[in-house]
C-alpha positions in Angstrom: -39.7 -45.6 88.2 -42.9 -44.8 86.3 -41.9 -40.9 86.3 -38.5 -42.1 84.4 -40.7 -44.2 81.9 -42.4 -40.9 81.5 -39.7 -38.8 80.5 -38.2 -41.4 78.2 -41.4 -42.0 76.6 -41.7 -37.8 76.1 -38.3 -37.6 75.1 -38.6 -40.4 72.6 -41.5 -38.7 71.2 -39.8 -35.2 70.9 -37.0 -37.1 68.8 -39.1 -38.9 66.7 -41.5 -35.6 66.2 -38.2 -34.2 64.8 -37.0 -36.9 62.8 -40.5 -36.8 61.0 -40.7 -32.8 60.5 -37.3 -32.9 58.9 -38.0 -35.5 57.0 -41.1 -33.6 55.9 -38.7 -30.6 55.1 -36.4 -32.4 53.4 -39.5 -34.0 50.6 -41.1 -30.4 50.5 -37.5 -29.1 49.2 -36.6 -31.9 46.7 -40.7 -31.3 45.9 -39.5 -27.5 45.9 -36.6 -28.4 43.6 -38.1 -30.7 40.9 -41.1 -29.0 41.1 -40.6 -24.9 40.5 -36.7 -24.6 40.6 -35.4 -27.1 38.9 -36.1 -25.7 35.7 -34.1 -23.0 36.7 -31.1 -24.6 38.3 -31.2 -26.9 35.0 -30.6 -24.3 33.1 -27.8 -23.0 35.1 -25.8 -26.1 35.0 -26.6 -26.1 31.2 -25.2 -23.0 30.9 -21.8 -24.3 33.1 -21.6 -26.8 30.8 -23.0 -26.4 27.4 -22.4 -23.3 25.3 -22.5 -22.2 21.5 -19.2 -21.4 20.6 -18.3 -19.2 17.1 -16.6 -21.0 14.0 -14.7 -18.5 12.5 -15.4 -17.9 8.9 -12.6 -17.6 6.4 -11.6 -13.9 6.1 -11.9 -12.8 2.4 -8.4 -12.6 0.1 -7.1 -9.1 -0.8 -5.6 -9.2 -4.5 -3.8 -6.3 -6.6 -5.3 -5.0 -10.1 -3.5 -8.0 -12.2 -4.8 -10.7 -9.2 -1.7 -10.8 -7.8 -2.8 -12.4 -4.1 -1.8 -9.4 -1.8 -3.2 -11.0 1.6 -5.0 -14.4 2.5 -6.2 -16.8 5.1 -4.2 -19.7 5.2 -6.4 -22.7 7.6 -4.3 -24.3 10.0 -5.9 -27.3 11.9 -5.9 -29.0 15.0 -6.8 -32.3 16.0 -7.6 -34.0 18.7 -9.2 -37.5 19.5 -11.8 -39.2 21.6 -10.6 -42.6 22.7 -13.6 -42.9 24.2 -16.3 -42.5 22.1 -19.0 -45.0 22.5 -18.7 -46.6 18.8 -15.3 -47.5 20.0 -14.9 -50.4 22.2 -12.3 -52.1 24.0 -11.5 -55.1 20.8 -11.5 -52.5 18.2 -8.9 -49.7 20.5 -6.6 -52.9 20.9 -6.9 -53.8 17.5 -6.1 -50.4 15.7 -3.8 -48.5 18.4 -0.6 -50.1 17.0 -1.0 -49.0 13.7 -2.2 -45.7 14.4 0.6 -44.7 16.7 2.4 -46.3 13.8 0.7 -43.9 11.5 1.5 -41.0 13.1 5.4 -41.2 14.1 5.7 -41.9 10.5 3.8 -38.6 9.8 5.1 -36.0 12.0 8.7 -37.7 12.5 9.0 -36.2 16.0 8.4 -39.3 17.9 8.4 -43.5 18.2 6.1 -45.5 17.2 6.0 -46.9 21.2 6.0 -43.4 22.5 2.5 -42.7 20.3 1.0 -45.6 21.5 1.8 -45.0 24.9 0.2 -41.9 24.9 -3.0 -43.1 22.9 -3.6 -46.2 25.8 -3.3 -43.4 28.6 -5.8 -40.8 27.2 -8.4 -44.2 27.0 -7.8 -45.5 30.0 -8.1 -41.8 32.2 -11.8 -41.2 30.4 -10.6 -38.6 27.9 -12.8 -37.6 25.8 -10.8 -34.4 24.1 -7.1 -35.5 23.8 -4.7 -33.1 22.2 -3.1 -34.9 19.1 -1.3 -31.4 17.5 -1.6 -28.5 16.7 -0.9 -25.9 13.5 -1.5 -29.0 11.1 -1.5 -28.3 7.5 -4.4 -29.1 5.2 -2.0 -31.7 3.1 -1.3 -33.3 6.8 -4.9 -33.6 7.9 -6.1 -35.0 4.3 -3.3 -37.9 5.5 -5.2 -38.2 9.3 -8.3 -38.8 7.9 -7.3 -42.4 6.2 -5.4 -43.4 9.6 -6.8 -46.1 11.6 -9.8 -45.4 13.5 -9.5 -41.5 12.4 -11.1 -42.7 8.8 -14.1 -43.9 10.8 -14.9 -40.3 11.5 -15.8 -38.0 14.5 -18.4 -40.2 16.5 -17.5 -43.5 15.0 -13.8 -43.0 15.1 -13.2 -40.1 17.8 -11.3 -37.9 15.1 -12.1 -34.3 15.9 -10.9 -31.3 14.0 -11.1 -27.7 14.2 -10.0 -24.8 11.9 -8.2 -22.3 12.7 -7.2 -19.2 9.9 -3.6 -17.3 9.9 -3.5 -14.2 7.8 -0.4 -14.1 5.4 0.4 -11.6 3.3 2.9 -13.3 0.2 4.9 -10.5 -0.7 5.9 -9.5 3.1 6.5 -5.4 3.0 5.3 -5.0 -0.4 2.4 -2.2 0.5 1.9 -3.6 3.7 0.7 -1.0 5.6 -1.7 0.1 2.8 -3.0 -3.3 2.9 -3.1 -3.6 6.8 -4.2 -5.7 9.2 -7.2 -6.3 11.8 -6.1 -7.6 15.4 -8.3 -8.2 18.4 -8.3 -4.7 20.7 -6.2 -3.0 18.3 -7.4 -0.7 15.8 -7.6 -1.5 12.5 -4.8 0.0 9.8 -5.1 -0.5 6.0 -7.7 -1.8 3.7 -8.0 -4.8 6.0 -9.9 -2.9 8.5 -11.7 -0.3 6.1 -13.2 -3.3 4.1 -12.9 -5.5 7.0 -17.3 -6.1 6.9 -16.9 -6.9 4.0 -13.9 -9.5 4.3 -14.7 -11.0 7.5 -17.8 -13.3 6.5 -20.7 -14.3 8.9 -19.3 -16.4 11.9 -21.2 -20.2 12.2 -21.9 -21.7 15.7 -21.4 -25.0 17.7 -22.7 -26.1 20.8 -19.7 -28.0 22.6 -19.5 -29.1 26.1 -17.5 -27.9 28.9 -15.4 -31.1 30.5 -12.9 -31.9 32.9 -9.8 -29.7 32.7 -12.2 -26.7 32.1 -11.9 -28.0 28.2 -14.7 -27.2 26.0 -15.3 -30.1 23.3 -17.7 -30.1 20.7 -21.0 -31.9 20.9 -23.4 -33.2 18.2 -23.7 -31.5 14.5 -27.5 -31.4 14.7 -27.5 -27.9 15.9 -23.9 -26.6 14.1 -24.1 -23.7 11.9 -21.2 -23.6 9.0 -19.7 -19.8 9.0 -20.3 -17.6 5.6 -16.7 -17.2 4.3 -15.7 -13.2 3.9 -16.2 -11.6 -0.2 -12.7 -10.6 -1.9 -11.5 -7.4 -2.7 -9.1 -6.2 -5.7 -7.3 -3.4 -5.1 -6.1 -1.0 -7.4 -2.6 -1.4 -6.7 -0.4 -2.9 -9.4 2.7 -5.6 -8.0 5.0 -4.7 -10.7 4.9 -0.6 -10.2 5.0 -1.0 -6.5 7.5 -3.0 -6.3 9.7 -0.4 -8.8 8.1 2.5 -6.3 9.3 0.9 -3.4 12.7 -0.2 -4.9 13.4 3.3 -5.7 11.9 5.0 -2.6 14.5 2.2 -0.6 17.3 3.1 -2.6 17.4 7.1 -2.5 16.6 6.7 1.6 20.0 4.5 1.6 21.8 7.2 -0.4 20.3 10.0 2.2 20.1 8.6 5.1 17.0 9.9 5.1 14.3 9.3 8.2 11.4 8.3 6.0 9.8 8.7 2.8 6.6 8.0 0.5 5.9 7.4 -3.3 2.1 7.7 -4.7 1.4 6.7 -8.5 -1.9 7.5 -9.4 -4.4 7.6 -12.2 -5.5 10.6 -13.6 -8.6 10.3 -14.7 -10.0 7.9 -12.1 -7.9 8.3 -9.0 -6.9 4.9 -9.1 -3.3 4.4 -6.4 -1.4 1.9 -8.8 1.4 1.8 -6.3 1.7 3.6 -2.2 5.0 2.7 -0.7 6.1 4.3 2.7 9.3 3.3 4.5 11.1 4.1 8.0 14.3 4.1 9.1 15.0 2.0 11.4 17.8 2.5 14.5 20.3 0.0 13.0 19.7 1.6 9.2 17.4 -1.0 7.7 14.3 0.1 6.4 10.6 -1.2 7.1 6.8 -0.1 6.5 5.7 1.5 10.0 3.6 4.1 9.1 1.4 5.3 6.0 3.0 8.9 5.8 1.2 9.4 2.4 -2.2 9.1 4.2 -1.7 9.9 8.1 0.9 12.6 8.0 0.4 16.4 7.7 3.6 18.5 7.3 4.1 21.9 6.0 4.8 21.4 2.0 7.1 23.8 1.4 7.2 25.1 -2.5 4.3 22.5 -3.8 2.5 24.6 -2.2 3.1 27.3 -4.8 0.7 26.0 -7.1 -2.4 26.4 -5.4 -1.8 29.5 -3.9 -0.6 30.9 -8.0 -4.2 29.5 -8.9 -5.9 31.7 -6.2 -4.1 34.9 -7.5 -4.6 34.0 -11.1 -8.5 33.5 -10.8 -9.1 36.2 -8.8 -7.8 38.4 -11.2 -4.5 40.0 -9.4 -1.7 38.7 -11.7 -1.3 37.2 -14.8 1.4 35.1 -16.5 3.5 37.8 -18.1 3.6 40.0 -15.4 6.7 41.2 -14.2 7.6 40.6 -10.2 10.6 42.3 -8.7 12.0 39.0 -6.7 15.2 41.5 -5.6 19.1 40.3 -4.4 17.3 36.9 -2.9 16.3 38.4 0.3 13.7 40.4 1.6 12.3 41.1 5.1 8.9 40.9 6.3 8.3 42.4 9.1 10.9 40.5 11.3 11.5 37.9 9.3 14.0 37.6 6.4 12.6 35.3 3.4 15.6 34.1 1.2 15.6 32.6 -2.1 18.0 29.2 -2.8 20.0 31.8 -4.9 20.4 34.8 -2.6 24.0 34.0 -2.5 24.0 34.9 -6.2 22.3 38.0 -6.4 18.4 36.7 -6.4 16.8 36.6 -9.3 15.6 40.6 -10.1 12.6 41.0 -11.8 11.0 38.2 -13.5 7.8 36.8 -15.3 5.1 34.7 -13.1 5.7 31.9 -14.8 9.3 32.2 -14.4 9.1 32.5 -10.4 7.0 29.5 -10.4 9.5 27.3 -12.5 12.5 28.7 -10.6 10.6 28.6 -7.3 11.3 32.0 -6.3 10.1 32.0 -2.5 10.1 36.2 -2.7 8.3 36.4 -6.2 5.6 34.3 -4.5 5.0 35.8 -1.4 5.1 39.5 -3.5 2.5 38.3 -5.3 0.5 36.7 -2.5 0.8 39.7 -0.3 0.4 42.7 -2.7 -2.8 40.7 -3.9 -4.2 40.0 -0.4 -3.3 42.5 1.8 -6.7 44.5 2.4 -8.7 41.2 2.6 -6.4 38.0 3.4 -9.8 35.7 4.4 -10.4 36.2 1.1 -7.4 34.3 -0.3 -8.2 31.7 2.5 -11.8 31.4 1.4 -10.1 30.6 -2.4 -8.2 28.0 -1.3 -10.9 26.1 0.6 -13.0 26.9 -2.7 -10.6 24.1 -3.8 -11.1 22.0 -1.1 -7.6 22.3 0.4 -8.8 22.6 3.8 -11.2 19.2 3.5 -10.4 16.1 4.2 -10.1 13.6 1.0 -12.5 11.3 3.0 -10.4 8.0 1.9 -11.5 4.5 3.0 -8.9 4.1 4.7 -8.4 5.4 8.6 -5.7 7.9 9.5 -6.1 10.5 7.2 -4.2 13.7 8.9 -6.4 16.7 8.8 -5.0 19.8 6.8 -4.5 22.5 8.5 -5.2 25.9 6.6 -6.0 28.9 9.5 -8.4 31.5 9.4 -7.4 35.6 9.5 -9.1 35.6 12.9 -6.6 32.5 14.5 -4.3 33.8 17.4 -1.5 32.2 15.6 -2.4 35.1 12.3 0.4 37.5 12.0 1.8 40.2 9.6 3.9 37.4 7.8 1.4 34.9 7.6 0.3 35.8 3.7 4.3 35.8 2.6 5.1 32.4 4.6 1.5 30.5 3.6 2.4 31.9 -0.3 5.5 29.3 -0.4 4.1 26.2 1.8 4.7 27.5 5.5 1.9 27.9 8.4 0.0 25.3 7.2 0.2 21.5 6.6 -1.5 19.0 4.4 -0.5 15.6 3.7 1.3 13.9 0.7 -1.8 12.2 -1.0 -4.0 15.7 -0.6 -1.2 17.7 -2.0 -1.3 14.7 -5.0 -5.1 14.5 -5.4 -4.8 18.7 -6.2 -2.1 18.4 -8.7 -3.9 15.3 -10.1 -6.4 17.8 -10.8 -4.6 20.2 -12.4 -3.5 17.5 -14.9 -7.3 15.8 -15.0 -8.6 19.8 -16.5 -9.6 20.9 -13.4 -11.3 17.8 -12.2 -10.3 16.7 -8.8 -10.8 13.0 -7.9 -10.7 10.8 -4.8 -7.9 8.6 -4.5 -9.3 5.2 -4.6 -7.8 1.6 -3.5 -9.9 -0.5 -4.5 -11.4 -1.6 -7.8 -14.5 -4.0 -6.8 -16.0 -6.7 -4.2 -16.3 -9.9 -5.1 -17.8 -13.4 -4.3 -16.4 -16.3 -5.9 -16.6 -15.7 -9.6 -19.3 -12.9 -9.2 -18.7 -8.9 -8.8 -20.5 -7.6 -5.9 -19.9 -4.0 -6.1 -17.4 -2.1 -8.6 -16.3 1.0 -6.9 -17.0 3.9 -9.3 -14.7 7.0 -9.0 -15.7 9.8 -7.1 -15.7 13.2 -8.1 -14.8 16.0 -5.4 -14.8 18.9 -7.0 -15.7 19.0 -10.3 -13.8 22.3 -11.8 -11.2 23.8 -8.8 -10.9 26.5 -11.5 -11.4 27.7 -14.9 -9.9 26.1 -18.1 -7.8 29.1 -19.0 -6.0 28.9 -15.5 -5.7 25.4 -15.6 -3.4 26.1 -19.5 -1.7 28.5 -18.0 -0.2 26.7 -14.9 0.2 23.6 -16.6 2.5 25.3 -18.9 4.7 26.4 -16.3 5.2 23.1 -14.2 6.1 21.8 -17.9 8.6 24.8 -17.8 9.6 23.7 -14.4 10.8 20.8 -16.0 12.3 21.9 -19.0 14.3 24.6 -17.8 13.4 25.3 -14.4 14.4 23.5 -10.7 13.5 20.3 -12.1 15.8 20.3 -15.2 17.2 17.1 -14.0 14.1 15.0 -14.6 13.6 16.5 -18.5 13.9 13.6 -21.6 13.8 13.2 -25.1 10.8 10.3 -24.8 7.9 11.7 -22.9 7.4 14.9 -21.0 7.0 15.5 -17.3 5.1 18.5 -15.7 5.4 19.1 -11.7 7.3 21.3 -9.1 10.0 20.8 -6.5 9.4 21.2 -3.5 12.1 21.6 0.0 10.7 22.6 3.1 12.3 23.5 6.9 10.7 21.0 9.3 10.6 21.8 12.8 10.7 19.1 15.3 9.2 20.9 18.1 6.2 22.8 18.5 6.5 27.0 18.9 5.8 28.5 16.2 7.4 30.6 13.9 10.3 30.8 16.7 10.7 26.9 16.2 13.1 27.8 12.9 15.5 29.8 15.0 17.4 26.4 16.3 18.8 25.0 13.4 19.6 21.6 15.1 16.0 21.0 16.0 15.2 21.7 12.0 15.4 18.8 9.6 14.4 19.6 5.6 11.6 17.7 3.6 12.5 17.6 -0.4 9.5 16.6 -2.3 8.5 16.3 -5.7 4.5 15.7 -7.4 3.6 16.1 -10.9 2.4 14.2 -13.5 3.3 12.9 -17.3 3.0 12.8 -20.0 2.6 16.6 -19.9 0.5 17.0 -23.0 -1.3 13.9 -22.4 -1.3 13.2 -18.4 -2.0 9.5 -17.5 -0.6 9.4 -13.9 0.6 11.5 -11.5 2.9 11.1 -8.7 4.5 12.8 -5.5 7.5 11.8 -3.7 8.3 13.0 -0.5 11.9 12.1 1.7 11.7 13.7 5.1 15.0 14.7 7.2 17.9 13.4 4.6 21.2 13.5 6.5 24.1 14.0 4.1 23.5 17.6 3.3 21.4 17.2 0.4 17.9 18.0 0.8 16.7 19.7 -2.5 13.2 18.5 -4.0 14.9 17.5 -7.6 17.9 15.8 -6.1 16.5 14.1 -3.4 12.8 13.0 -4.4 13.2 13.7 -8.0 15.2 10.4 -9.3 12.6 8.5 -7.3 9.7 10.1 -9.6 11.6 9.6 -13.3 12.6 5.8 -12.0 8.8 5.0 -11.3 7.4 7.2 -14.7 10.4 6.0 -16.7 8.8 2.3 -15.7 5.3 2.7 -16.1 6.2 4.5 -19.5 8.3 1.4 -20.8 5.1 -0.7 -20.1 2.0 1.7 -21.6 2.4 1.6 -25.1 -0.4 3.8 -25.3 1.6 6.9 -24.1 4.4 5.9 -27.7 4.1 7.8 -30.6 3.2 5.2 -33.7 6.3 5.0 -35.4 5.9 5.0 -39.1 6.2 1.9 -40.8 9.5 1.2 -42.2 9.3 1.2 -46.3 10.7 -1.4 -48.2 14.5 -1.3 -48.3 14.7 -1.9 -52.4 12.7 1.3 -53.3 15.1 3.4 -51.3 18.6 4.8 -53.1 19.9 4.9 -49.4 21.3 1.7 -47.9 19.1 0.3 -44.7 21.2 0.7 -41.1 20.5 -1.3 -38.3 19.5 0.5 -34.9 22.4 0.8 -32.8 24.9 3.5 -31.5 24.2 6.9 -32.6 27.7 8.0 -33.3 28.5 5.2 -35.6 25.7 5.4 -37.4 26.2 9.0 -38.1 30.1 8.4 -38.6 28.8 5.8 -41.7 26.6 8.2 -43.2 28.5 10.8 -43.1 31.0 9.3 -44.9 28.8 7.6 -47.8 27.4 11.4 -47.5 24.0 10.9 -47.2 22.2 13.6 -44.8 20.8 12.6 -41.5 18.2 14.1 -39.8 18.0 13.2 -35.9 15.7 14.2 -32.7 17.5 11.6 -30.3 19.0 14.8 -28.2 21.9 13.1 -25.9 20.5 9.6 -26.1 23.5 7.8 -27.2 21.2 4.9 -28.9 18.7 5.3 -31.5 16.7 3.9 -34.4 17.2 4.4 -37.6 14.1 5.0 -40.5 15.4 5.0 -44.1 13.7 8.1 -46.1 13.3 8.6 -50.0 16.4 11.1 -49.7 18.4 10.8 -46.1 18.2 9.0 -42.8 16.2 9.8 -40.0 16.8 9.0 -36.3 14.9 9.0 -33.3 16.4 8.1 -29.7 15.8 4.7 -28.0 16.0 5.3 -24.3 18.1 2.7 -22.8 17.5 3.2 -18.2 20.1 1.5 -15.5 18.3 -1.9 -14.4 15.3 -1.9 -16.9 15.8 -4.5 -19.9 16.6 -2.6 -23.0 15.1 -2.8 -26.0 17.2 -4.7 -28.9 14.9 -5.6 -31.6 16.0 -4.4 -34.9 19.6 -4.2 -33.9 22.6 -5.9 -34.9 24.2 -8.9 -32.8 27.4 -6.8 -31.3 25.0 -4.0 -30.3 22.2 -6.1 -29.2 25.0 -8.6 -26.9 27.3 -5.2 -25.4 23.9 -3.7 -24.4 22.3 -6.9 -22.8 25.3 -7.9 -21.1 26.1 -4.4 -19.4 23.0 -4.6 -17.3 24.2 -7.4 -16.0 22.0 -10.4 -18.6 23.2 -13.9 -19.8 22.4 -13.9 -24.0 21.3 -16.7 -25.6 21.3 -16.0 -28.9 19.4 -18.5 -32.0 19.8 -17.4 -35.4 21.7 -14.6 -37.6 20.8 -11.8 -38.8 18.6 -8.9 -37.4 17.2 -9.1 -33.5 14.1 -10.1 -34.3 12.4 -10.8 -30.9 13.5 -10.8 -27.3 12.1 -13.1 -24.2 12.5 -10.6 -22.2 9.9 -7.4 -22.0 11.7 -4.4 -22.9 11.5 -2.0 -19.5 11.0 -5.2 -17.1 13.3 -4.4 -14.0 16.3 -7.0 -13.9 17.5 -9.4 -11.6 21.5 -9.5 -11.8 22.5 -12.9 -13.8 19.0 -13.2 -15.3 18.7 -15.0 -18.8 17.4 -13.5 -22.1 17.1 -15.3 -25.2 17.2 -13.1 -28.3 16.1 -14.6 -32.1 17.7 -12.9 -35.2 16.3 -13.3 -38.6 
């Protein structure tokens, strides 16, 4: 018995030995925890839990040259609501539920009254601290939440939280969207949005907010919130009113084509400024959208443009001159084993002709003679000239995606026998559209070559950052005697060469055609032997007015489908629409007109403006001589001279608002109303003033009020 009372006794002993070592272990750990790790294992479940989280700032607005609003940030809110916040207790919930469900059926329209307040009671009574009340609220809506019940006592008083959200919008939808662009998370940027896109983003603010149940991170506390910096503004160079006419035109002639895609580029002369990019693809159904900014991102083979530079390299290294005589043959002539053709081969060619007169025909054989009698012994040398004017450099635009150009070396694999002849008219190489632009812009700018620039200045608020100053890339591509010479040949190109079409009586255009073969798969020279594989690229670039250039422009329309593909049908009409426009609306690029004398010191009887053949039917019959320089312009106005009548045209242009002012009320009504206007008309008399601006495109069934006196 006493050995049992033993081992009990030990056993009892071992147990509570045990019990008292654990219990040691277990007040050295919570020790070990409070002590040295808790710290740690604080910060940890801080971490879990607590977290600064970004406020976006507003992104900066993109405007046009006028301050047209091109791109914004519209805020969208949402709100949510903390039923139980401490500040509100059980009377005041019961007291002011009612008329805040109230408050917002009435507001949003999409529920009862009952069904609000049912929702409301739930959130409180589950603990919710973070309940959803909607999303994508406008600013007018949320100014309307903040007087509700409860919500007007504010965040911590009244559990009514907010937070911003900002949608980008761009107001007039296509309108140069993909020069303007857009920024999107793991995307890469297109546009001005995501060259300036430093600049317009802002500095982000901070909030610490709390992770809760639901894995639903709410905000906590404004003592430690930083507001975000809102993004600066940009204004860009382009001009709404020229784009849009740019982009109408570009639309229209794609229609009539059924061409793949095109581009149009308007710029400034002297500083390079883009006053209007448009770019449009076809889509699979026939409609037409911006895709892709073919202008800047894609490099073709230009085909006659082309022409230009490679004249200039012959001209200033002292091979040919202007009058020289170039034996261009029947139309065709073989190279090696290729057969170059000139558009009239089937006509007998054009024989032997003047520089000048191969460039304003666009003689594909005079050019390459030229090209390859002049380079022959030392072809890097004619490549080294054209670098010289940096045809082989990048423009180094703000914006990403410029395509590279693509000029080869003598020492290439891909450099044959025929690789002087084809280069001479636009073939084994490729630039883009604005590159083939910035070099004629030079041409018209004396030399001076320019980067194309988008944008004008950075601002913030009311105050101008930075004004972006134009930037010269070459300062003379070559002498000022070349430079005449060539410029008096695209004027001839005009006048009585492949562009013919585009020539008028009011201003003159200088620039070249331009149609190129494009082959839609890679190999080569041998890539032009399937003819279904090879679609045609008709392009135009030049600039006006000739004697006095202001702006230049390029048109390019790539794979028309209806069997017309020449540069002065195709892209031609595109460039007179836009230069017709912009000339209607610079009065700087008009002639004074003389100021009419006083009607009582003149022996000849004052006319009216108005139709040319009546006028001249009247005078001729009261036989008094008339003296005119309207050319095939059927309207004109009339100047009364000491001893005859002088007349000088009035250009009236399909969808632009003609000019009436000075005319009589039958002319003034017949010419309104054909373009489609309603005429109100106060007064008699004379048209003395119009509302609406004389070249201003017009929208079918628009008003115009005319005044006579």
């Amino acid at each position: 018995m006493t050995e049992i009372k033993k081992d009990i006794a030990w056993r009892i002993y071992i147990v509570y030995f045990a019990v008292c070592l654990f219990g040691v272990a277990i007040v050295g750990k919570a020790l070990t925890i409070q002590l040295i790790e808790g710290g740690e294992l604080k910060k940890k479940v801080q971490t879990r839990t607590l977290r600064d989280k970004s406020i976006d700032a507003v992104r900066g607005n993109i405007y046009s040259s006028d301050g047209s609003l091109l791109a914004t940030s519209i805020p969208i809110y949402e709100v949510r609501f903390d039923p139980n916040a401490d500040a509100i207790s059980d009377v005041l919930f019961a007291e002011k539920v009612d008329t805040l469900a109230w408050s917002l059926s009435e507001l949003f329209k999409d529920r009862s009254p009952a069904s609000y307040r049912k929702e409301l009671i739930s959130a409180r009574e589950k603990g919710s601290r973070y309940h959803l009340i909607r999303r994508n609220i406008k600013y007018t809506q949320l100014k309307q939440m903040k007087n509700f019940p409860l919500f007007r006592r504010g965040k911590y008083k009244g559990g009514f939280i907010t937070i911003q959200q900002n949608k980008r919008a761009i107001p007039f939808q296509m309108l140069a969207a993909r020069t303007i662009g857009y920024e999107r998370k793991d995307i890469s940027p297109v546009g001005l949005e995501g060259a300036y896109s430093d600049v317009l983003s802002g500095i982000d603010g901070k909030r610490l907010m709390q992770k809760i149940s639901g894995g639903v991170w709410m905000p906590v506390g404004d003592a430690d919130e930083v507001e975000p910096e809102d993004g600066m503004d940009i204004y860009t160079t382009i001009d709404v009113n020229l784009q849009d006419v740019a982009e109408n035109a570009l639309m229209k002639q794609l229609v009539k084509h059924e061409a793949d895609h095109g581009t149009v580029v308007l710029m400034e002369v002297a500083t390079g400024a883009v006053k209007a990019i448009a770019n449009l693809k076809r889509t699979t159904s026939g409609s037409y959208y911006e895709g892709y900014n073919y202008a800047i991102g894609e490099s073709t083979e230009p085909g006659s443009t082309f022409k230009l530079p490679a004249l200039i390299a012959a001209l200033e290294d002292g091979y040919v001159d202007m009058g020289d005589i170039i034996d261009c043959g029947d139309g065709s002539k073989q190279y090696y084993d290729r057969i170059m053709y000139d558009s009239n081969h089937d006509d007998g060619g054009w024989g032997k002709i003047t520089v000048q007169r191969i460039l304003e025909v666009s003689s594909n054989i005079g050019m390459a003679e030229i090209i390859t009698k002049s380079y022959s012994e030392n072809p890097q040398q004619f490549i080294d000239h054209l670098a010289k004017m940096n045809l082989r450099d990048k423009l180094g635009i703000e914006i990403e995606g410029e395509g590279k150009p693509y000029i080869k070396n003598t020492s290439e694999d891909t450099w044959s026998g025929i690789s002087l002849a084809w280069m001479a008219h636009g073939y084994e190489l490729q630039v883009t559209p604005l590159q083939i632009l910035a070099f004629y812009n030079a041409v018209a700018n004396g030399g001076r070559m320019v980067k194309p620039k988008f944008v004008e200045k950075i601002t913030k608020g009311r105050k101008v950052v930075k004004e972006i100053q134009t930037e010269v890339l070459n300062p003379r591509i070559c002498s000022k005697e070349t430079i005449e010479k060539v410029q008096s040949a695209l004027e001839g190109v005009v006048s009585n060469g492949t562009a013919s079409n585009l020539r008028n009586a009011d201003y003159k255009i200088a620039g070249k055609t331009g149609t190129a073969q494009i082959a839609n798969n890679r190999g080569g020279v041998n890539a032009y032997k399937d003819k279904s594989k090879v679609s045609h690229q008709a392009s135009f670039v030049g600039y006006f007015p000739a004697d006095n250039p202001q702006y230049s422009c390029i048109v390019v329309i790539n794979a028309p489908s209806r069997n017309v593909y020449y540069g002065n049908l195709v892209a031609g009409p595109i460039f007179k629409e836009v230069a017709d426009k912009v000339y209607a609306n610079s009065l700087e690029m008009h002639e004074e007109l003389e100021q009419q004398k006083f009607f009582a010191n003149s022996a000849i009887p004052y006319s009216k403006h108005g139709y040319k053949d009546n006028i001249e039917q009247v005078f001729s019959a009261l036989d008094i001589p008339v003296k005119s320089s309207a050319g095939d312009e059927n309207w004109v106005v009339t100047s009364t001279q000491s001893k005859g009548v002088q007349l000088a045209p009035r250009a009236i242009r399909e969808n632009l608002v003609p000019n009436v002012v000075g005319m009589g009320l039958r002319d003034a009504i017949y010419l309104l109303e054909n373009q489609g206007l309603r005429v109100k008309i106060s007064g008699a008399g004379v048209v003395k003033s119009q509302s609406l601006t004389a070249g201003e495109r017009i929208q079918q069934g628009q008003q115009i009020q005319i005044e006579l006196s």
